[in-house]
N, C-alpha and C positions, 0 to 999 in steps of 0.2 A: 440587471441584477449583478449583485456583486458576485467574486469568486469563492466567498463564503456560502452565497446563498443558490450556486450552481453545485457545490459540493454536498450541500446539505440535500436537495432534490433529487440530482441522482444517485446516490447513498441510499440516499431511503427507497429508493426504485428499486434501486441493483438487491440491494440487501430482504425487499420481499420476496422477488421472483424468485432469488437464487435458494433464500430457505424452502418455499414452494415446491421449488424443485427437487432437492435437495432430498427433502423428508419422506418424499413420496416416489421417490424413482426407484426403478426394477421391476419386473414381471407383475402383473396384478388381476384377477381373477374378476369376470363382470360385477358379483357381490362386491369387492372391497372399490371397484374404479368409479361404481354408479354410486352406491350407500355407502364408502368408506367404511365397509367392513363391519357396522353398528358399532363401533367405536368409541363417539361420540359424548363427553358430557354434558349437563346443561347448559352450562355457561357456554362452553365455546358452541352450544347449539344458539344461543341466546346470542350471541356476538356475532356468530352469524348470519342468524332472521334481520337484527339492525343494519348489519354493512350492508346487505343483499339490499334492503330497502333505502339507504341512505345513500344514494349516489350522487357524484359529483353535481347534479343538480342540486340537491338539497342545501347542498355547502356555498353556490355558486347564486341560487336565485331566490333561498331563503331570506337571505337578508336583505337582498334588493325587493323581496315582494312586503318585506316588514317597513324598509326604506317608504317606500310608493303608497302602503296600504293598512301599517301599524301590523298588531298582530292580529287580526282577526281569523286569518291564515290556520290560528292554531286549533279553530272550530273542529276542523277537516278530520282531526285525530280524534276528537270526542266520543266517537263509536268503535276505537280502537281495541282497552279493554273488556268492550262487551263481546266484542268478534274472538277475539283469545279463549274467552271461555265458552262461548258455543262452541268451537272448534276441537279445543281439548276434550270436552263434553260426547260430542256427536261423529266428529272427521276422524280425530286420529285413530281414534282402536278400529276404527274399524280399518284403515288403513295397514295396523299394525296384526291385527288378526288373518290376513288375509297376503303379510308378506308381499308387499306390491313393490317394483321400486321405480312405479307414477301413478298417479291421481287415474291417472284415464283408465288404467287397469280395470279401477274399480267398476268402471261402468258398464265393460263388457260381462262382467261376474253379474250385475245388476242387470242391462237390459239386452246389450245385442252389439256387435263388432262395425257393424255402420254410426253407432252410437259413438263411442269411444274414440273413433276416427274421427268422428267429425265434431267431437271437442278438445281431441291433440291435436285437429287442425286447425283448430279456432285460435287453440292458445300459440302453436305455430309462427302464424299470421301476427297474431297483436303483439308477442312477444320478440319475435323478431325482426319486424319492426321500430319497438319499444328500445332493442338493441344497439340501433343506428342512432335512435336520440341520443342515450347513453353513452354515448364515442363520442358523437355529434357537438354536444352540450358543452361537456367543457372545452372540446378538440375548439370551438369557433371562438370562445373568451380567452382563453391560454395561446393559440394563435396569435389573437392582436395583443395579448399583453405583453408577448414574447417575443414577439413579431418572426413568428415560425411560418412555414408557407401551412394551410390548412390543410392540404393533402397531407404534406408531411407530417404532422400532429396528429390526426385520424389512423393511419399506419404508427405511428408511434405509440399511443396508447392501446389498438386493438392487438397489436404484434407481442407485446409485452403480457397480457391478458393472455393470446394464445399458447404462448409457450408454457405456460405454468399448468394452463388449467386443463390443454389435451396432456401434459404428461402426468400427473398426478390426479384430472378426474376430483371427484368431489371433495376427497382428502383435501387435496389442495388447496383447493377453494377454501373450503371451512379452516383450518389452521392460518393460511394466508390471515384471514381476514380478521381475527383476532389482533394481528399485527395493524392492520390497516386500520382497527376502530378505533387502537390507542393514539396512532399517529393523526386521525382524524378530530376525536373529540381532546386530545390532551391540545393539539393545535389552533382548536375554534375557541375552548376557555380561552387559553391564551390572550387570542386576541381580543375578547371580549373583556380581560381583566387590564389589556394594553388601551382599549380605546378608552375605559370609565377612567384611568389612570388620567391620558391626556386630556380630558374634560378641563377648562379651565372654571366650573362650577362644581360644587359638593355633588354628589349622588343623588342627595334630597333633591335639589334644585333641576339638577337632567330628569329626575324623574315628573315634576312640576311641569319642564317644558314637553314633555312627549305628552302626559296626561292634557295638556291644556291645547295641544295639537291634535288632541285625537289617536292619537298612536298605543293609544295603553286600552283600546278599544275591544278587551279581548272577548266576551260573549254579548251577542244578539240574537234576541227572544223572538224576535219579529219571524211572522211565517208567510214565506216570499219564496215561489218558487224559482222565479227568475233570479234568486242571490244566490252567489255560488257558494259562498261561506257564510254559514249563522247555524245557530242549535241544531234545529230540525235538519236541515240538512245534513251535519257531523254528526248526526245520531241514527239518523234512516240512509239517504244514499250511500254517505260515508262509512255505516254500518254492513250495509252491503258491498261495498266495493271491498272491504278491507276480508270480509268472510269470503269474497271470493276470491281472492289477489293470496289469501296466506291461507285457502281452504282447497285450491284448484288450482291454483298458478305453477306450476311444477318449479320455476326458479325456488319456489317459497318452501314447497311442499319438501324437495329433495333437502333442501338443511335438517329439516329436524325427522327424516325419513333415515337419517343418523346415527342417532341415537339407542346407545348401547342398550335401555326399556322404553317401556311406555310413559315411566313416569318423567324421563330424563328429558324426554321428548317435550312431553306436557310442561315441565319448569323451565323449559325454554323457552315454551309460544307462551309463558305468563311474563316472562322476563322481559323479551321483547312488548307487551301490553302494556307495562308497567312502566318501562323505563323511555319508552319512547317518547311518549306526551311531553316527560320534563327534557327532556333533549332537543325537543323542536320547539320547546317552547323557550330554552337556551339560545339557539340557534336564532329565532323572531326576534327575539328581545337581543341578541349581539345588533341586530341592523335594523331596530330602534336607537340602538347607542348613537351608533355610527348616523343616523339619521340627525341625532343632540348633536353630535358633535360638529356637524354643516352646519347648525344652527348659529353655530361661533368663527366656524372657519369657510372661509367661501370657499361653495363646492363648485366642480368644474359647472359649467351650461351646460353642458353633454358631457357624459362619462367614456363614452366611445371613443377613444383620441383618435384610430384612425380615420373617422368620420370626417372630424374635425380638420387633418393633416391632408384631407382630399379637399375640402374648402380652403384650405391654407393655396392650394396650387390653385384654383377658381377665378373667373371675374367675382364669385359671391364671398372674395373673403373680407373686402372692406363691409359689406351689408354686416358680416358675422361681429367684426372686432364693435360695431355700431351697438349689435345686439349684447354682446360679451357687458359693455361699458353701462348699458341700461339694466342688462342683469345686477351687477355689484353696486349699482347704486340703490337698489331695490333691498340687496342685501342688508347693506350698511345701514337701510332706515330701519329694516325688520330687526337685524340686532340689538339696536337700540333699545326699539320696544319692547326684547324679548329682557332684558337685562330690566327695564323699567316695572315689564310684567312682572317679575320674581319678587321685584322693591315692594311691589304690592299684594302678591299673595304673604312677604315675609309681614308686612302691616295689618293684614288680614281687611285688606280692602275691596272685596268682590265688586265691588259697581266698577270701580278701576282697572280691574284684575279681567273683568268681561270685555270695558270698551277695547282693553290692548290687546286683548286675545282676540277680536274680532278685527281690529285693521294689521293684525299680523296674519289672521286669516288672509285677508285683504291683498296683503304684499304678496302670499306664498301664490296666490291664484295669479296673481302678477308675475311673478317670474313663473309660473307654468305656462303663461300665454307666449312670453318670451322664449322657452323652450319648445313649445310649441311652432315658434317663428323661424328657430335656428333648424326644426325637423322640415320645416316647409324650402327652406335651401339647400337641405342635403338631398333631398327629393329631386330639387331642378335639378341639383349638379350630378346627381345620379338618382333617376328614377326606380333603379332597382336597390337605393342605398338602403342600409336596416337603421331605422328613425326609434327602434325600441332599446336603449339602453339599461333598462333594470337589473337586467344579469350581470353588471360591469361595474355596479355600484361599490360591493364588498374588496373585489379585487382590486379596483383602484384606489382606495383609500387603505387599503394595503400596501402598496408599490409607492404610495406616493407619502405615507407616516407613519411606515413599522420602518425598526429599525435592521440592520445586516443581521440574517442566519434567521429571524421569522421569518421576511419575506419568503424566502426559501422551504421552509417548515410550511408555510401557506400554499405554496404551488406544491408541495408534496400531497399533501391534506386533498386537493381538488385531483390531483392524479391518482391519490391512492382510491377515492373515493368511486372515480370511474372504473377503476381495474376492481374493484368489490364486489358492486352492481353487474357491471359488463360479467364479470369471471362465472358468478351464478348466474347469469339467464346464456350465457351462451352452453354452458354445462348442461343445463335443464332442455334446451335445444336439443341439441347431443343425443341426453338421455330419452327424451322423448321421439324423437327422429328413429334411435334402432330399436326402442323398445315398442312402440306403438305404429310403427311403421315397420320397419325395416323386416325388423325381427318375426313381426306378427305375419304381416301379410307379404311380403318379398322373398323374406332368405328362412325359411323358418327352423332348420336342423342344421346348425352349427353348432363348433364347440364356442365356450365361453370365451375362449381367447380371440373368435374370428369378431365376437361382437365388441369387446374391449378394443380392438384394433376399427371395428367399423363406428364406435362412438369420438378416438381421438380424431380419427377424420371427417366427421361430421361436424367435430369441435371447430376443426380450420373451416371447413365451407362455411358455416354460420359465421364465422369469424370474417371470414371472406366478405361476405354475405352484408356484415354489420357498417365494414371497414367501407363498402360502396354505397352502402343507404346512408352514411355517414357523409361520403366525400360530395354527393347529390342533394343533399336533401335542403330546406330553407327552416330560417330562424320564425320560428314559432310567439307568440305575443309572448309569452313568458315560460320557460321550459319545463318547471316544475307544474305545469297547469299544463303543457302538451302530453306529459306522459300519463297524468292522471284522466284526461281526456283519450288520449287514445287507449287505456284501461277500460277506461269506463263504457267504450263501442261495444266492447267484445264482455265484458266481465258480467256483466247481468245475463245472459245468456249462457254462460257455463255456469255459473254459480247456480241459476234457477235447473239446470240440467242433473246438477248434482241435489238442488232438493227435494225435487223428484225422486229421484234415488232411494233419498235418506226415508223420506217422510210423507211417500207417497208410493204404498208399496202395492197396490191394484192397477198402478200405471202401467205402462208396456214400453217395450223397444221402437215401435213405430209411432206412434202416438207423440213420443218425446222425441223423438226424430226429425218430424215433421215438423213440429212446435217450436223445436231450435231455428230452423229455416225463416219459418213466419216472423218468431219473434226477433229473431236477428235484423232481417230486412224493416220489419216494424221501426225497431232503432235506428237502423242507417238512415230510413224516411225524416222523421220526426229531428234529426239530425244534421241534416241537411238542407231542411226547412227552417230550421232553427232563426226566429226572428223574423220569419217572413207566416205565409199562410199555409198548412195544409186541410186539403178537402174541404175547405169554407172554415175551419179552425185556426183562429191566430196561433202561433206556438213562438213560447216564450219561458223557455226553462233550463236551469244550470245544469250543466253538464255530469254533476256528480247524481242526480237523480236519475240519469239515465241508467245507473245501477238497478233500483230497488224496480224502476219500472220495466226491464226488462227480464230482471227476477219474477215481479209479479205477473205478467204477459207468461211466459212459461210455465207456470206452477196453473193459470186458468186457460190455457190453449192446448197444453196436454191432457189435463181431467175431461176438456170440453171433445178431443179428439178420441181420445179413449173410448166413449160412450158411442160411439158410430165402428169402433174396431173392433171386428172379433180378435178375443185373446190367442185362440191357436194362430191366429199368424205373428204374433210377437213370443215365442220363447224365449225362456231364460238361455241364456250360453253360459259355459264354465270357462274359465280362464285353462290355455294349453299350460 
């Protein structure tokens, strides 16, 4: 990167932390460090729900999954606005009635103190975990595109996260992150208005070649439980997942737990409902662009250079430059035809229009075999090599045809995006660590300032915590599908825990206690069997169902356990 584009990155670094800091520093009182003091308007509650959810993955492997997959992707949020308004409906007031500052609160008011623990440890567990992707994620693409060592990039972005968000606490967070949403979404338009720009075809015509590629693929009606994206599934799993991620998730819950009323509260999780679907679907359709625009400009065989730079030193790089020579000759036929295809939809020739569309099919399957051939030698020449490039897609055609001071605005965009995500879930860490832990069952008669002091240091250990399941951990098939998968382990099991709660009010403490257990390991089974057999049962189902089915397994394991409990042994308990 140029000097321009090193200036423009860390500027925009320096200049959030330090307002972060800055706004929120001096003495602070458990209310104001956990809840920022209800403070909070809609919008910056609403700007907040999106950065929290919008992490450096989103920005990093959205457009490589639109690249690889078109948008179908966009299915996933389809139950997005329906989850907003159950939630505003049924979650918040009673959240807000009852003065909580976590979800799990609720549950000991609701059933019993074994209960609540063992869904602050659930969320715990997945979420801090969840943590380490989100460092992870961009720390392994920003690494080789910057050629930074990994460790060092991992410490770099969770270090910078740390500092702001133990001293300042949620405040920080939420105001940060206002800042980080303009420099994220003002810098993805951008580029998406720079790639349509350098198209050497009209708009019309990029849009003609993505539709006639398949890529403009955005709803399927078909009911397939083994697909991980289509209707049903964006409406039922995805429906689930999303009630239980912004209805139980505390990184989600503690943003608009903010919020100066109820209703301020409420015009945020509609905000976030509303505005997010056309933001991801911005986001898909940038890398459909970028997708058109390979279509004219030959894209690398592999997008991982360093992959490639380790076959450069190999006996396998003559095999590669072999493969390289076959890929662009494959190219240069399919352009042709792709240029020939538009001659004939502008004639309005469909018998033409189909046979070209079909031997371009033809070629693209052709050079995937070919890239296929070039993952088959980074394998020999390192068996432990990563053969999945899709998250390296957007950045490299970045680095490689934007021009000085975006590229830079671009690597801000993916770093602020990690410190957003990362800053709320290690906060929510934090807060749930001394509030449902610490506080309850460990140290329970303190003053306020010893728990304010015992949540900033919770902040570092999680932080700690993040930064080594980060420097450890392996590249995942596509990163933005690892964390919605490792959600999706745990979130049908809280979520069903909480509707119990809500809308199952004969249940008990033990009963749902239990049911958690079962249904939990139910999912990690069926999970892990996933594609093979369980019990004499083939199982063969998308990961995103693993929501609703582990919601629905809770809500008939608890009623079924209830019926065999007597109620004096599950009391209600009151919140201390």
């Amino acid at each position: 990167m140029s000097a321009l584009d090193w200036s423009i990155l860390f500027g925009t670094l320096t200049l959030i932390v330090g307002y972060g800091v800055y706004k929120t520093y001096g003495p602070s009182t458990m209310e104001r460090y956990l809840k920022g003091g209800n403070e909070m308007n809609w919008w910056t509650i609403g700007l907040s729900i999106m950065a929290t959810q919008a992490s450096a993955i989103t920005f990093l492997s959205t457009p490589g999954q639109a690249y690889s997959d078109g948008m179908r992707f966009i299915q996933f949020y389809l139950g997005l606005p329906a989850a907003m308004i159950i939630l505003s409906i049924f979650f918040i007031p009673v959240y807000y009635r009852l003065k909580v500052y976590t979800a799990y609160e609720f549950l000991e008011s609701r059933f019993d103190l074994k209960t609540r623990t063992l869904a602050a440890s659930l969320f715990l567990i997945q979420r801090g975990l969840a943590a380490g992707i989100t460092i992870y994620a961009p720390a392994i693409i920003l690494s080789t595109l910057l050629n930074w060592n990994l460790t060092f990039t991992n410490i770099f972005i969770g270090v910078l996260v740390i500092v702001y968000t133990a001293s300042g606490g949620t405040k920080a967070v939420s105001i940060t992150q206002k800042q980080q949403m303009t420099v994220m979404m003002g810098g993805m338009i951008l580029a998406g208005i720079l790639v349509i720009y350098m198209l050497p075809v009209k708009f019309t015509d990029a849009l003609h070649v993505a539709g006639k590629m398949d890529k403009l693929n955005i709803v399927n009606f078909e009911f397939n439980l083994s697909d991980r994206y289509n209707f049903w599934s964006g409406m039922t799993g995805a429906l689930f997942l999303f009630l239980s991620y912004f209805g139980t998730d505390q990184s989600q819950v503690q943003r608009y737990l903010t919020g100066s009323t109820l209703k301020e509260s409420r015009m945020g999780l509609m905000m976030n409902g509303f505005l997010k679907v056309p933001m991801q679907f911005v986001i898909l359709f940038i890398g459909v662009m970028v997708f058109v625009f390979y279509q004219f400009y030959q894209p690398p065989v592999f997008f991982n250079q360093v992959q490639v730079d380790k076959l450069q030193q190999s006996e396998y790089w003559a095999d590669y430059q072999e493969l390289e020579k076959k890929y662009q000759a494959t190219f240069e036929q399919k352009n042709t035809q792709i240029f020939e295809m538009l001659d004939a939809v502008k004639e309005e020739d469909p018998g033409q229009t189909d046979l070209l569309r079909s031997r371009i099919a033809e070629n693209s399957k052709e050079q995937e075999a070919i890239r296929g051939q070039v993952k088959e030698l980074i394998l020999k020449n390192d068996p432990l090599g990563e053969t999945n490039d899709t998250d390296y897609v957007f950045m490299r055609f970045v680095m490689d045809y934007l021009p000085k001071g975006i590229i830079g605005l671009l690597f801000a965009v993916i770093f602020s995006a990690a410190m957003s995500s990362t800053a709320s879930e290690l906060n929510a860490l934090a807060s749930t660590t001394t509030v449902d832990i610490y506080k309850r069952s460990m140290n329970k008669h303190r003053a306020s300032g010893h728990y304010v002091k015992s949540s900033k240091w919770f902040t570092v250990l999680w932080g700690v915590f993040a930064i080594t399941f980060a420097t450890y951990a392996t590249l995942f098939e596509n990163l933005i599908q690892a964390v919605n998968l490792l959600g999706s382990l745990f979130y049908g099991t809280i979520l069903g825990i909480f509707l119990v709660a809500f809308f199952m009010k004969w249940v008990r403490g033990h009963a749902v206690f239990l049911a958690a257990l079962i249904t939990e390991g139910i999912i990690l089974l069926i999970h892990f069997n996933n594609g093979g057999v369980l019990l004499g049962i083939p199982i063969n189902i998308g990961y995103l169902w693993y929501n609703a089915i582990g919601s629905i397994l809770m809500l008939v394991i608890a009623a079924f356990l209830q019926l065999f409990m007597p109620r004096k042994h599950s009391k209600k308990t009151r919140l201390p």
